[in-house]
PDB file with one MODEL, atoms N, CA, C and O in Angstrom:
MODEL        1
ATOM      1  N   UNK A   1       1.714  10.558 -19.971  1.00  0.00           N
ATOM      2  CA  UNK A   1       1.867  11.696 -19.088  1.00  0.00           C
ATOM      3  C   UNK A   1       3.219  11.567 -18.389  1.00  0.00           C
ATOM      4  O   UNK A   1       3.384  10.684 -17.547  1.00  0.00           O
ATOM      5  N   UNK A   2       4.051  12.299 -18.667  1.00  0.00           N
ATOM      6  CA  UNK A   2       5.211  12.619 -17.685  1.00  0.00           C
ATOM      7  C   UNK A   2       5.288  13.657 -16.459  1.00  0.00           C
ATOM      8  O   UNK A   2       4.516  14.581 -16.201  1.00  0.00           O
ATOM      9  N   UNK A   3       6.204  13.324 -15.920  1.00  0.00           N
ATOM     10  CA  UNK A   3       6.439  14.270 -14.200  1.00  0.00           C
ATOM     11  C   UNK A   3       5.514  15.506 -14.714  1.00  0.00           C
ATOM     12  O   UNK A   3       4.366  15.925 -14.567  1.00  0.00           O
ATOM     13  N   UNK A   4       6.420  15.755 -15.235  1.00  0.00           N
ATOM     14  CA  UNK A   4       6.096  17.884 -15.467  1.00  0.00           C
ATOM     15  C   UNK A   4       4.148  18.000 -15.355  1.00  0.00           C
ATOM     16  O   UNK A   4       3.345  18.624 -14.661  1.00  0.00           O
ATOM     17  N   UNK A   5       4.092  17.120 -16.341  1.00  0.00           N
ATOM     18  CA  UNK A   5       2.369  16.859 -17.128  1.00  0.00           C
ATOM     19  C   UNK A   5       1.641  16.714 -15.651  1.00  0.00           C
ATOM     20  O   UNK A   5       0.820  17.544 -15.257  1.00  0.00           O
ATOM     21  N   UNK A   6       1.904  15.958 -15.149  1.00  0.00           N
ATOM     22  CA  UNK A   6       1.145  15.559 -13.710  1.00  0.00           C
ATOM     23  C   UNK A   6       1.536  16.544 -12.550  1.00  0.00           C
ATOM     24  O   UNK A   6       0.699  16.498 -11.649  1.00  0.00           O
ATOM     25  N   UNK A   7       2.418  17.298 -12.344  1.00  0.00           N
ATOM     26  CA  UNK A   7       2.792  18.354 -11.783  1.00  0.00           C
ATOM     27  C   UNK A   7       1.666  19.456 -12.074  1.00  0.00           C
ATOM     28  O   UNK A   7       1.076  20.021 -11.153  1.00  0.00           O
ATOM     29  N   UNK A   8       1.469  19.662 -13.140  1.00  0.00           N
ATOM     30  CA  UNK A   8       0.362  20.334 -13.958  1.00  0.00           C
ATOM     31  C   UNK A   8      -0.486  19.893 -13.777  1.00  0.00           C
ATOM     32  O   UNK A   8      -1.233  20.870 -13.822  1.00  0.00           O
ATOM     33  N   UNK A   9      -1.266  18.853 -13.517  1.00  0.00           N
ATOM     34  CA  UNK A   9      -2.558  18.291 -13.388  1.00  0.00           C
ATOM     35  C   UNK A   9      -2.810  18.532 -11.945  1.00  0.00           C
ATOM     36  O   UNK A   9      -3.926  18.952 -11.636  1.00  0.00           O
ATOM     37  N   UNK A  10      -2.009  18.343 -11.108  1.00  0.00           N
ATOM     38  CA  UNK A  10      -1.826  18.946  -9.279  1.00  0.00           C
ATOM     39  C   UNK A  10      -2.025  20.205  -9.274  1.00  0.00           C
ATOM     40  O   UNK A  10      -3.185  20.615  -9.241  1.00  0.00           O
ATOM     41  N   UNK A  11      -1.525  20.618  -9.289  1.00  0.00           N
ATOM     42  CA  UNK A  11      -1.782  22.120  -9.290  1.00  0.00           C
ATOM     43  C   UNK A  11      -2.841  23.128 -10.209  1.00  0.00           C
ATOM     44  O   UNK A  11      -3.269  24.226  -9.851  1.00  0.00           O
ATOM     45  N   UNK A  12      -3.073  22.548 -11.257  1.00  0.00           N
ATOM     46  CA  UNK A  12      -4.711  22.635 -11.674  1.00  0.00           C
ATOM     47  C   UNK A  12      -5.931  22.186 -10.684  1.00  0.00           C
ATOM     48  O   UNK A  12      -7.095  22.585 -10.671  1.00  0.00           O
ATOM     49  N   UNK A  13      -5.308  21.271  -9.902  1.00  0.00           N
ATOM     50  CA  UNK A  13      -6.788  20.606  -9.333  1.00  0.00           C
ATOM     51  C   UNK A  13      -6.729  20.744  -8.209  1.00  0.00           C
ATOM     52  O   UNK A  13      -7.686  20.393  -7.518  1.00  0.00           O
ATOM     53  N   UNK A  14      -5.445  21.374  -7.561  1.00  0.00           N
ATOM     54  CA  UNK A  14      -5.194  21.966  -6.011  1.00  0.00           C
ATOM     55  C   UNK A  14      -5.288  22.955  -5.740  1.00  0.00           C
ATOM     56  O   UNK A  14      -5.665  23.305  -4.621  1.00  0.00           O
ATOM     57  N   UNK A  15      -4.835  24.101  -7.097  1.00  0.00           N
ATOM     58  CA  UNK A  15      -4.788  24.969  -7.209  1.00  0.00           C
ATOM     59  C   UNK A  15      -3.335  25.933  -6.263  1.00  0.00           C
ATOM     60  O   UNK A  15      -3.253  27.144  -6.062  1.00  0.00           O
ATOM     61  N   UNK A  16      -2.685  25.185  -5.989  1.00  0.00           N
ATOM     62  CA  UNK A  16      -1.311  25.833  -5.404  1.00  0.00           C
ATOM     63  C   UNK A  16      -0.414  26.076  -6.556  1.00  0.00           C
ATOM     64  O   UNK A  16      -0.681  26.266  -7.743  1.00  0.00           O
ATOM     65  N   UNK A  17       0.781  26.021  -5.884  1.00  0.00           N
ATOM     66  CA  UNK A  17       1.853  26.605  -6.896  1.00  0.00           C
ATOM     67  C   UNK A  17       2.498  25.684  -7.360  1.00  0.00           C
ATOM     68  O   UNK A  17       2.310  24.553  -6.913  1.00  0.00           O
ATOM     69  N   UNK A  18       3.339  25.889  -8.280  1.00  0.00           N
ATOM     70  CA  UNK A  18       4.229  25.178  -9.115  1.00  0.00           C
ATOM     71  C   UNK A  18       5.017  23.990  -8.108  1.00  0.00           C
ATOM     72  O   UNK A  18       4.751  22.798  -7.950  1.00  0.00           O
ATOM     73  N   UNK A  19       6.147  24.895  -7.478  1.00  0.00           N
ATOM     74  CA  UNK A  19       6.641  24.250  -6.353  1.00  0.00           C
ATOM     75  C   UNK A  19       6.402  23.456  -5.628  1.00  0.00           C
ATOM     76  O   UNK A  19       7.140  22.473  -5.563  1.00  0.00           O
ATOM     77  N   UNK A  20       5.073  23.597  -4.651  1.00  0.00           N
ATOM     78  CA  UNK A  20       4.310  23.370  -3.992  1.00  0.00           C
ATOM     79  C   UNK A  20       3.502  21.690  -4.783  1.00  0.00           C
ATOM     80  O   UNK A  20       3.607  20.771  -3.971  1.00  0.00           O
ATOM     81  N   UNK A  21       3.024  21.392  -5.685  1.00  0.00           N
ATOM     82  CA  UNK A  21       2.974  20.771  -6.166  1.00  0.00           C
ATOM     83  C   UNK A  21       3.694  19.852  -6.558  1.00  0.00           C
ATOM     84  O   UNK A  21       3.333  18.707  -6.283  1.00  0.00           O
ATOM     85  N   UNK A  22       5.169  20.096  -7.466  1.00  0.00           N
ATOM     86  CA  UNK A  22       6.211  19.380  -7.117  1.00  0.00           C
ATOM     87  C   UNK A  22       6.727  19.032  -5.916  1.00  0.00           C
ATOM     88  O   UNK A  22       7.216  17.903  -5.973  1.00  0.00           O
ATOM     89  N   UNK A  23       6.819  19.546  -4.836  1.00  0.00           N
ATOM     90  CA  UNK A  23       7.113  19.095  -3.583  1.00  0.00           C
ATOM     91  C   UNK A  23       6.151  18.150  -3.262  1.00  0.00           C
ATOM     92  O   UNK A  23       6.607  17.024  -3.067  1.00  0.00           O
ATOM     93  N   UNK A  24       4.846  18.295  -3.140  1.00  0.00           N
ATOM     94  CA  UNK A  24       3.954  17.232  -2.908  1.00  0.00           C
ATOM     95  C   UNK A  24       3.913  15.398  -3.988  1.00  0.00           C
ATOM     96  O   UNK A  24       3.696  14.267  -3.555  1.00  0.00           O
ATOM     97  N   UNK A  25       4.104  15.687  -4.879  1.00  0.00           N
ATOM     98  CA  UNK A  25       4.748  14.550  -6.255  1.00  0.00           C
ATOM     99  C   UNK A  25       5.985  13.749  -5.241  1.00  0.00           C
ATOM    100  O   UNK A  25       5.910  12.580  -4.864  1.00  0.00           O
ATOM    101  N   UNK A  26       6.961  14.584  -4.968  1.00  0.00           N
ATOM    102  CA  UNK A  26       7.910  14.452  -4.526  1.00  0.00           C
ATOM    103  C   UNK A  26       8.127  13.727  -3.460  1.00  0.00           C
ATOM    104  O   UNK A  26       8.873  12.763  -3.285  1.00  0.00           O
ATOM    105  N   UNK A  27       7.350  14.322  -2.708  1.00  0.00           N
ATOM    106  CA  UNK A  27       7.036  13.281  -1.310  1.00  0.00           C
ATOM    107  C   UNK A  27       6.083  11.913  -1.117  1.00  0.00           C
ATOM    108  O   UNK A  27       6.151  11.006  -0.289  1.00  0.00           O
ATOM    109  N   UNK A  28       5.201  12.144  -2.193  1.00  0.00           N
ATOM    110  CA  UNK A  28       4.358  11.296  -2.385  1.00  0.00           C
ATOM    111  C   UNK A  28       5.459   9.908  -2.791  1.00  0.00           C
ATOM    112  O   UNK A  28       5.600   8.915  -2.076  1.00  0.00           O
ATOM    113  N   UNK A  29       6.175  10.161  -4.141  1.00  0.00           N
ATOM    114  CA  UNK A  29       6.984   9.182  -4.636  1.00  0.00           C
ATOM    115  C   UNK A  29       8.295   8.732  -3.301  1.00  0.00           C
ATOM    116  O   UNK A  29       8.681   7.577  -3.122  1.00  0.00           O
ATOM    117  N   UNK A  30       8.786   9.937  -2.514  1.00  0.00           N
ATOM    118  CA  UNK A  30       9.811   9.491  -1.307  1.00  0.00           C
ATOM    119  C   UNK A  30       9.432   8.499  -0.495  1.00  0.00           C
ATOM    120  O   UNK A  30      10.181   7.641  -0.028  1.00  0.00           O
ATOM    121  N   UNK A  31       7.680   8.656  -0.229  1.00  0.00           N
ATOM    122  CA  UNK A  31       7.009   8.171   1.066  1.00  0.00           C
ATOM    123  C   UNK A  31       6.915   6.151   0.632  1.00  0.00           C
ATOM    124  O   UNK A  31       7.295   5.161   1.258  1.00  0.00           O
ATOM    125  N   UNK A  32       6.298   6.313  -0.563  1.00  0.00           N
ATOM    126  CA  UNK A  32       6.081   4.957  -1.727  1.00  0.00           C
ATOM    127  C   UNK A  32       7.796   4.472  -1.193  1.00  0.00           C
ATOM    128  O   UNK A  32       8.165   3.533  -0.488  1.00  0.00           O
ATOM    129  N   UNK A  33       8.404   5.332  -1.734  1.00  0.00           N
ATOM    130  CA  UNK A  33       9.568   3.898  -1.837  1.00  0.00           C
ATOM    131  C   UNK A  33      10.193   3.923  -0.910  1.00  0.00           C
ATOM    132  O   UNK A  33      11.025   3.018  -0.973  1.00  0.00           O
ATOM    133  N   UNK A  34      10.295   4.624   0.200  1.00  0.00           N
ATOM    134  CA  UNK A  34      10.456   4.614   1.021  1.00  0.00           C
ATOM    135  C   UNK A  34       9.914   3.273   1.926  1.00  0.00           C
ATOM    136  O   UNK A  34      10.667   2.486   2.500  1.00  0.00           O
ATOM    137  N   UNK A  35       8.543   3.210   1.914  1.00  0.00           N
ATOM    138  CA  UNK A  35       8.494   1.961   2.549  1.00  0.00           C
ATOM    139  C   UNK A  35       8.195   0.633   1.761  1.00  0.00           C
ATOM    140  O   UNK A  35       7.572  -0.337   2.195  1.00  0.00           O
ATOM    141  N   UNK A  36       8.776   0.785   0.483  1.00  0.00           N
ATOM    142  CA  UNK A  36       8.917  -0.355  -0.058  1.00  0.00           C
ATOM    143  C   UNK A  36      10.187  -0.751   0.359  1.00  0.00           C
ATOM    144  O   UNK A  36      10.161  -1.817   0.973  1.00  0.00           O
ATOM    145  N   UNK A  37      11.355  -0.218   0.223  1.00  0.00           N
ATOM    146  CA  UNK A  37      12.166  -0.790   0.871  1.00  0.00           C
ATOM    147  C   UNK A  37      12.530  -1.526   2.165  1.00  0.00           C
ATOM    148  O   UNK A  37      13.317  -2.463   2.297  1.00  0.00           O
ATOM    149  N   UNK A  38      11.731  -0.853   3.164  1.00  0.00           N
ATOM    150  CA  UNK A  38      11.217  -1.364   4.478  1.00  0.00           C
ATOM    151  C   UNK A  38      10.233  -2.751   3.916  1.00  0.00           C
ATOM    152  O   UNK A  38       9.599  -3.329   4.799  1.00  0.00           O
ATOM    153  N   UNK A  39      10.135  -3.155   2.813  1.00  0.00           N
ATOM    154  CA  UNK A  39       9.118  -4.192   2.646  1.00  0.00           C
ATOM    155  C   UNK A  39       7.550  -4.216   3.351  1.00  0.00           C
ATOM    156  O   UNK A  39       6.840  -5.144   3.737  1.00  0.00           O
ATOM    157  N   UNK A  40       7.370  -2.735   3.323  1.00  0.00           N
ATOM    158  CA  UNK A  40       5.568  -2.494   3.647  1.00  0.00           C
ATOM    159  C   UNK A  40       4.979  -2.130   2.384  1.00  0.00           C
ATOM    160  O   UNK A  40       5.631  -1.486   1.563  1.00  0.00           O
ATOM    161  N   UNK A  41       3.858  -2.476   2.180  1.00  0.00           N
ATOM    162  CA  UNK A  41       3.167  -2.063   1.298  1.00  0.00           C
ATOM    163  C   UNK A  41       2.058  -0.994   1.644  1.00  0.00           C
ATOM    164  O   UNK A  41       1.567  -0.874   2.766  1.00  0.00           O
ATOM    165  N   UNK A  42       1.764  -0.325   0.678  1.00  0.00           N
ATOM    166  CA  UNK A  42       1.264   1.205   0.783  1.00  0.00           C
ATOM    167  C   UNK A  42      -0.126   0.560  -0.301  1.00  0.00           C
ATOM    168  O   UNK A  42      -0.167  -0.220  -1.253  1.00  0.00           O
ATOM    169  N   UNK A  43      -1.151   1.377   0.460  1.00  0.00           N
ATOM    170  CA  UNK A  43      -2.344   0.990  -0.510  1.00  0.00           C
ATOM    171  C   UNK A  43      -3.054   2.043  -0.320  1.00  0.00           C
ATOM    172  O   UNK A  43      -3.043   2.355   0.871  1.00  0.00           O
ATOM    173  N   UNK A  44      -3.849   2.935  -1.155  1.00  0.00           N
ATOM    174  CA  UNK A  44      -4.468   4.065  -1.484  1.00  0.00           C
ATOM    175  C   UNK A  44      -5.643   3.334  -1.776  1.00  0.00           C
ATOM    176  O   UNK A  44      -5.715   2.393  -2.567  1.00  0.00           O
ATOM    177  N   UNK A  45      -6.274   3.663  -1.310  1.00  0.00           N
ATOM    178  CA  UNK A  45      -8.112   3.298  -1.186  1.00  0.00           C
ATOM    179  C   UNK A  45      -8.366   3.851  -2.819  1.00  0.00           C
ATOM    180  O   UNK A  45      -7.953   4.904  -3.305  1.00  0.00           O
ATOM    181  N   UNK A  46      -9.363   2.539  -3.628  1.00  0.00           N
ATOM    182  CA  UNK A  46      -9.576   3.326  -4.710  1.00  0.00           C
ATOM    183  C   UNK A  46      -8.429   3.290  -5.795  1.00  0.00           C
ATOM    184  O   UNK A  46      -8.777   2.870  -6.899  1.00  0.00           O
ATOM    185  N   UNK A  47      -7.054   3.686  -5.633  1.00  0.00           N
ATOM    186  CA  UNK A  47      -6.313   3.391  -6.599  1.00  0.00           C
ATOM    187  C   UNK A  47      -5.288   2.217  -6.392  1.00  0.00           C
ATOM    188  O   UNK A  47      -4.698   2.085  -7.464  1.00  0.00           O
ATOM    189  N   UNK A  48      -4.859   1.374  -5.538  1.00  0.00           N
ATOM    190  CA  UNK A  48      -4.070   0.443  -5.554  1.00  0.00           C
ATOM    191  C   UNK A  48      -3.461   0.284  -4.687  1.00  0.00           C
ATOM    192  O   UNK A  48      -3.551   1.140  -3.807  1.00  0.00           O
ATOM    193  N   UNK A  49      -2.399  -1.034  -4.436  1.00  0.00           N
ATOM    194  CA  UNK A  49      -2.006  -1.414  -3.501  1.00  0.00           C
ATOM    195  C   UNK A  49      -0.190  -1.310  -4.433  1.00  0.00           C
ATOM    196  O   UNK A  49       0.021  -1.806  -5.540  1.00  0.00           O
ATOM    197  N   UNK A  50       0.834  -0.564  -3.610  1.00  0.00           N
ATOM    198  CA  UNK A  50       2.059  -0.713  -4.113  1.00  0.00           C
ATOM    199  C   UNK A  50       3.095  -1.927  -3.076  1.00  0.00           C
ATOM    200  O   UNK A  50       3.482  -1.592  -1.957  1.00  0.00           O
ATOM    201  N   UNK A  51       3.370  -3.079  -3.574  1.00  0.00           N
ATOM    202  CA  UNK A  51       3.567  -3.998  -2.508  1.00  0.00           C
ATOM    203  C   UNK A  51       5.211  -4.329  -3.150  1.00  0.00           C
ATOM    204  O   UNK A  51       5.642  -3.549  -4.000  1.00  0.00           O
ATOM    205  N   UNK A  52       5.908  -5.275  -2.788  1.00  0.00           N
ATOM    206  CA  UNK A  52       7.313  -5.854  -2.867  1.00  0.00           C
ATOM    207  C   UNK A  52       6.924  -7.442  -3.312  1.00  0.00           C
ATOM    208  O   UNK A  52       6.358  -8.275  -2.604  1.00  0.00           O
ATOM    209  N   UNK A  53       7.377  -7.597  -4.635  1.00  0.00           N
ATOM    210  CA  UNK A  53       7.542  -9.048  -4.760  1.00  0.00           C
ATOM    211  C   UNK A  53       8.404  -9.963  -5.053  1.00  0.00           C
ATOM    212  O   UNK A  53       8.864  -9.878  -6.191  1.00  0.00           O
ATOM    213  N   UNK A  54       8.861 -11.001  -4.262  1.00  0.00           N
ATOM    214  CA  UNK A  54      10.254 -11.896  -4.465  1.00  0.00           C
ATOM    215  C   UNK A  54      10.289 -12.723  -5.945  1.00  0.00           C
ATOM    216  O   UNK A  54       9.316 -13.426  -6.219  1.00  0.00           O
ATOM    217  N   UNK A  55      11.404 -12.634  -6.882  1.00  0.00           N
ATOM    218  CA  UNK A  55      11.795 -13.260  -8.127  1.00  0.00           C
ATOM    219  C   UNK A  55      12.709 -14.114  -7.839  1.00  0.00           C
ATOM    220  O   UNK A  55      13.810 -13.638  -7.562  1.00  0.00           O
ATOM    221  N   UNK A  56      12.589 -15.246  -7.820  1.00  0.00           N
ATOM    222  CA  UNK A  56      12.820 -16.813  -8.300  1.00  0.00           C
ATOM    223  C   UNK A  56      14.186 -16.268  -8.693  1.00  0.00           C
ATOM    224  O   UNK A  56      14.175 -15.330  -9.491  1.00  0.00           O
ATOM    225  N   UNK A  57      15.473 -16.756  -8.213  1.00  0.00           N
ATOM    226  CA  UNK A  57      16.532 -17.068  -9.364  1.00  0.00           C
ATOM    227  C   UNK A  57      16.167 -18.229 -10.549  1.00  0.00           C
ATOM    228  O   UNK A  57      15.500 -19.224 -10.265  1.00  0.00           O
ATOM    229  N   UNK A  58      16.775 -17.933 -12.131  1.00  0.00           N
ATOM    230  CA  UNK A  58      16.542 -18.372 -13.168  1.00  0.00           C
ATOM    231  C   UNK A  58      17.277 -18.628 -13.821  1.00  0.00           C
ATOM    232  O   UNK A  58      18.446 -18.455 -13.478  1.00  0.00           O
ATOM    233  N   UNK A  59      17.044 -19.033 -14.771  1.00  0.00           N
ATOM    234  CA  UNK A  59      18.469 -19.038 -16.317  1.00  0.00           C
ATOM    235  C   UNK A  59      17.934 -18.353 -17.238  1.00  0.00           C
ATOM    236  O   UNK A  59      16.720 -18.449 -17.419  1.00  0.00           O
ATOM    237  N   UNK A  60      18.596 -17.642 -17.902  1.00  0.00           N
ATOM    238  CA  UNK A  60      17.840 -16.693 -18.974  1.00  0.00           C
ATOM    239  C   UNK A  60      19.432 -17.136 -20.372  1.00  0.00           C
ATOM    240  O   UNK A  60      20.374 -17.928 -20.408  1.00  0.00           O
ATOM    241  N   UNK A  61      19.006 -16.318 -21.045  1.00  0.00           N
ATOM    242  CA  UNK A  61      19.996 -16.509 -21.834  1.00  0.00           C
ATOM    243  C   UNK A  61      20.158 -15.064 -23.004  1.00  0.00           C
ATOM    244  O   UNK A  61      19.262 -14.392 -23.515  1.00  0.00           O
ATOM    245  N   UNK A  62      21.472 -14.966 -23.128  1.00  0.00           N
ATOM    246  CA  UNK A  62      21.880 -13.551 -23.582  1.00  0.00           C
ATOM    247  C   UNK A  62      21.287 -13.365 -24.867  1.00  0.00           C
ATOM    248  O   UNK A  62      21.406 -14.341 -25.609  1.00  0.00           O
ATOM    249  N   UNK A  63      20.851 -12.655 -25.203  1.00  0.00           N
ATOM    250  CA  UNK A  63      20.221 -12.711 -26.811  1.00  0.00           C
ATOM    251  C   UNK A  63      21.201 -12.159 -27.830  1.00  0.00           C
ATOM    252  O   UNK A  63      21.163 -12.414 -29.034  1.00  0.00           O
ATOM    253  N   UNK A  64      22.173 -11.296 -27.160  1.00  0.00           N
ATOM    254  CA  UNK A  64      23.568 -11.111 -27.880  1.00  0.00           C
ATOM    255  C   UNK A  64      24.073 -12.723 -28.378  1.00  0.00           C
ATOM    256  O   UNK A  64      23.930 -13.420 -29.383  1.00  0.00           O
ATOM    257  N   UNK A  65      24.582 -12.818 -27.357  1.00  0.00           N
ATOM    258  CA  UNK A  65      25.753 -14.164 -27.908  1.00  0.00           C
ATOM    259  C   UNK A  65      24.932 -15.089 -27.991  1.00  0.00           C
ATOM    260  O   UNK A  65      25.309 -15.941 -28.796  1.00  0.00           O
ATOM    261  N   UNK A  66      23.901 -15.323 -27.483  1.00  0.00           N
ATOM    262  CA  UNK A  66      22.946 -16.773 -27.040  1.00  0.00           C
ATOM    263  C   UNK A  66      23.497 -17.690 -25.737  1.00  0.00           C
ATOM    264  O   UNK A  66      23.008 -18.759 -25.373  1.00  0.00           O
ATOM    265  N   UNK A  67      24.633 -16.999 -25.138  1.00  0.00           N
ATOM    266  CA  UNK A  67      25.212 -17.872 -23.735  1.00  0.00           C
ATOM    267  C   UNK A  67      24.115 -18.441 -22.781  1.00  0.00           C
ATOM    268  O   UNK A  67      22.983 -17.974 -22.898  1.00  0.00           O
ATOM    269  N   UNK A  68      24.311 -19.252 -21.999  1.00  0.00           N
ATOM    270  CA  UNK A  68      23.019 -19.123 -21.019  1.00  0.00           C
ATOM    271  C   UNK A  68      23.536 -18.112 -19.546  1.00  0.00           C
ATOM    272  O   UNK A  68      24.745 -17.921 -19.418  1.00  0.00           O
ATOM    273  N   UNK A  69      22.948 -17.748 -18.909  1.00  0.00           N
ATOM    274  CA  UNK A  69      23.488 -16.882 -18.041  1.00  0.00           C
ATOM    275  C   UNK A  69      22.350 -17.399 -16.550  1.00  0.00           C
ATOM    276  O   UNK A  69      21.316 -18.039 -16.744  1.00  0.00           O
ATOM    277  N   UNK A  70      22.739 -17.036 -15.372  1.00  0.00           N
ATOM    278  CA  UNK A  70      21.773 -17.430 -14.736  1.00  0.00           C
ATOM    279  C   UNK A  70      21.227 -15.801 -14.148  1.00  0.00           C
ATOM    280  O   UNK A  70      21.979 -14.831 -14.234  1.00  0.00           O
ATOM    281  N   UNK A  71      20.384 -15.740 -13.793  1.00  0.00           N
ATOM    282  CA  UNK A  71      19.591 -14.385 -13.444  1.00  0.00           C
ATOM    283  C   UNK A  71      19.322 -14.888 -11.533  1.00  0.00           C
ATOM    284  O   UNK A  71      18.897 -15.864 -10.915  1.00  0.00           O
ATOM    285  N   UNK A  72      19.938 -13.380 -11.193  1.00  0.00           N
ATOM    286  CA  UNK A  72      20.067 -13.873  -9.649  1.00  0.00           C
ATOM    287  C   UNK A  72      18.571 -13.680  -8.798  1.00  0.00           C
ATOM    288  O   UNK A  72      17.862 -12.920  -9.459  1.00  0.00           O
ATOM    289  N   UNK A  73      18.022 -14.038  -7.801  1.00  0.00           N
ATOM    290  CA  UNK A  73      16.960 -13.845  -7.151  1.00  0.00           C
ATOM    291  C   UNK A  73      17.315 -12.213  -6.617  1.00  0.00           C
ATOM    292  O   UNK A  73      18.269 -11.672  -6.057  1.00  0.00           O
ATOM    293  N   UNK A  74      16.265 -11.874  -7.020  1.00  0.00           N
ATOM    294  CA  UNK A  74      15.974 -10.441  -6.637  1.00  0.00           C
ATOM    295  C   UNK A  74      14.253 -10.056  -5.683  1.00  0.00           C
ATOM    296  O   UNK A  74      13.403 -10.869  -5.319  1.00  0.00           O
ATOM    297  N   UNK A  75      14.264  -8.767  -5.549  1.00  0.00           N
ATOM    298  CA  UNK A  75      12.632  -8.376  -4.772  1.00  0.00           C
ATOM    299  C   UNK A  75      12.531  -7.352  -6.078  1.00  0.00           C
ATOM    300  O   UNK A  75      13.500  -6.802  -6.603  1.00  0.00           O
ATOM    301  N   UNK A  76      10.915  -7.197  -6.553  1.00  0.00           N
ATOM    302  CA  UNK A  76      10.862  -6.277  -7.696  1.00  0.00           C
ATOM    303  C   UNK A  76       9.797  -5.795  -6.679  1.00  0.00           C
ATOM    304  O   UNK A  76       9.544  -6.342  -5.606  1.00  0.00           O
ATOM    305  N   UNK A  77       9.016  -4.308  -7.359  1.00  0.00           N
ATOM    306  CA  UNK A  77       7.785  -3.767  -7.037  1.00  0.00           C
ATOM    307  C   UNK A  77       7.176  -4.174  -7.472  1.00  0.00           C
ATOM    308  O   UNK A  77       7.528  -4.747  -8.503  1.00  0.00           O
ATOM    309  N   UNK A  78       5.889  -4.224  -7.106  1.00  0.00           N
ATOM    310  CA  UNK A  78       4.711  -4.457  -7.370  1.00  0.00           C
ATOM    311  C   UNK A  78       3.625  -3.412  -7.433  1.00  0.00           C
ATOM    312  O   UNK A  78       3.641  -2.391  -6.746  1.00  0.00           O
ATOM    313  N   UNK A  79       2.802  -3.687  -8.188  1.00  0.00           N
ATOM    314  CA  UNK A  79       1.502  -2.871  -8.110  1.00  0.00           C
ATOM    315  C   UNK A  79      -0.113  -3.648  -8.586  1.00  0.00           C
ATOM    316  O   UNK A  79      -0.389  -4.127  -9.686  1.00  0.00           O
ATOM    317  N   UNK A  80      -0.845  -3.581  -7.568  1.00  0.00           N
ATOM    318  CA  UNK A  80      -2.400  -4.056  -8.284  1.00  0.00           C
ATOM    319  C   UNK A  80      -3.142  -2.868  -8.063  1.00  0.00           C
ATOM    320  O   UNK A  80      -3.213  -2.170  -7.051  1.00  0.00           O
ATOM    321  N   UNK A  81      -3.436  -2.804  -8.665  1.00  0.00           N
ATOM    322  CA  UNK A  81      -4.828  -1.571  -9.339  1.00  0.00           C
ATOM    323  C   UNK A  81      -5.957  -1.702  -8.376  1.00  0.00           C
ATOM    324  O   UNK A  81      -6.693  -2.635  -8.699  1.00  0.00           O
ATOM    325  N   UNK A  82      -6.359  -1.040  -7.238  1.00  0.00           N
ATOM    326  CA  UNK A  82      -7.416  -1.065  -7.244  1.00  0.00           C
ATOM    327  C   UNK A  82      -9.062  -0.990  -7.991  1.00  0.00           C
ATOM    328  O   UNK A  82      -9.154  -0.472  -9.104  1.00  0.00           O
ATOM    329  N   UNK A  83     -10.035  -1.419  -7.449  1.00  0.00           N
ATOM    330  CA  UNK A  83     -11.525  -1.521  -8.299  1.00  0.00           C
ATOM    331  C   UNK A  83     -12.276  -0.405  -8.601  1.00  0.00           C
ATOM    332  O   UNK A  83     -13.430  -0.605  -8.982  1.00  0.00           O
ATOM    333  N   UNK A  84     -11.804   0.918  -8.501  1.00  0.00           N
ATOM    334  CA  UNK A  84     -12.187   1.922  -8.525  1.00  0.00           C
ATOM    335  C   UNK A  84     -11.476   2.300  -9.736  1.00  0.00           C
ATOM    336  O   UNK A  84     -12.083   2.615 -10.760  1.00  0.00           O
ATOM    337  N   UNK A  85      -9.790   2.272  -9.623  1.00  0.00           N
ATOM    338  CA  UNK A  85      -9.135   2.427 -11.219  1.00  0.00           C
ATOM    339  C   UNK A  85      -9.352   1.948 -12.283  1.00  0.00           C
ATOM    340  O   UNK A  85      -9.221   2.479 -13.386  1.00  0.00           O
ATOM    341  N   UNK A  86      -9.849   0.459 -11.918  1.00  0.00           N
ATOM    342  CA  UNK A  86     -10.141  -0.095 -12.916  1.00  0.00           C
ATOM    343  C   UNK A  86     -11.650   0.054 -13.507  1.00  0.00           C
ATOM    344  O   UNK A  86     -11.877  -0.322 -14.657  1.00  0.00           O
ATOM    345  N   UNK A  87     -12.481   0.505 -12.849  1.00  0.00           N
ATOM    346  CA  UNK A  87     -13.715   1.114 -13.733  1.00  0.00           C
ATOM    347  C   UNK A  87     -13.372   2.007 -14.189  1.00  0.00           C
ATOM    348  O   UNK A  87     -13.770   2.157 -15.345  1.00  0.00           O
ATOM    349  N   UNK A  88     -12.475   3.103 -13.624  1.00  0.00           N
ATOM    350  CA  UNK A  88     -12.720   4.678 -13.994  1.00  0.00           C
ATOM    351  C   UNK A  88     -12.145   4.147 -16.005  1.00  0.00           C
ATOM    352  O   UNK A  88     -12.622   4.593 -17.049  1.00  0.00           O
ATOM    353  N   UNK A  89     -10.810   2.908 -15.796  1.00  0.00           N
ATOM    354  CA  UNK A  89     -10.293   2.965 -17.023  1.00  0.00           C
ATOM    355  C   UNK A  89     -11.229   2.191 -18.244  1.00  0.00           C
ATOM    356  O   UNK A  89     -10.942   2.131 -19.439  1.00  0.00           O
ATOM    357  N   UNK A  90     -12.030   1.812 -17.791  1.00  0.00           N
ATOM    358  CA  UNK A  90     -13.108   0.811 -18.845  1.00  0.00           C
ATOM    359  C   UNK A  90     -13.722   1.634 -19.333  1.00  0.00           C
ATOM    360  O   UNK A  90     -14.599   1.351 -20.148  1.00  0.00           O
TER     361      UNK A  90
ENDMDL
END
């Protein structure tokens, strides 16, 4: 399912408008990363918890040349599924 597809699935099941729907997608995704960057995590009852997680600097190595390279410590997103998603998907 892409944007558009789920835009469509909102507004089937909200029954508003096109727009209106995209604007809501829209804010939904602003609000999420929005305070991921603030390093809060956002959790929706039922579907999951969207949290920030710290990556280890590493050595990786180029699969082009085979060099070794080192990979710098970074923060990635996170996501765990709430117990409700995960029945609905079984």
């Amino acid at each position: 399912m892409n944007k558009d597809q789920l835009i469509e699935a909102i507004i089937a099941k909200s029954g508003s408008s096109k727009k209106e729907g995209a604007d809501a997608l829209d804010a939904m995704v602003a609000a999420v990363t929005g305070a991921l960057k603030k390093n809060d995590k956002v959790a929706i009852a039922g579907f999951g918890v969207f949290s920030v997680s710290k990556r280890a600097a590493r050595s990786g190595v180029n699969p082009k040349t085979g060099a070794k390279i080192q990979i710098p410590a970074m923060k990635v997103p996170k996501f765990k599924a709430g117990k409700a998603l995960k029945e609905a998907v079984r």
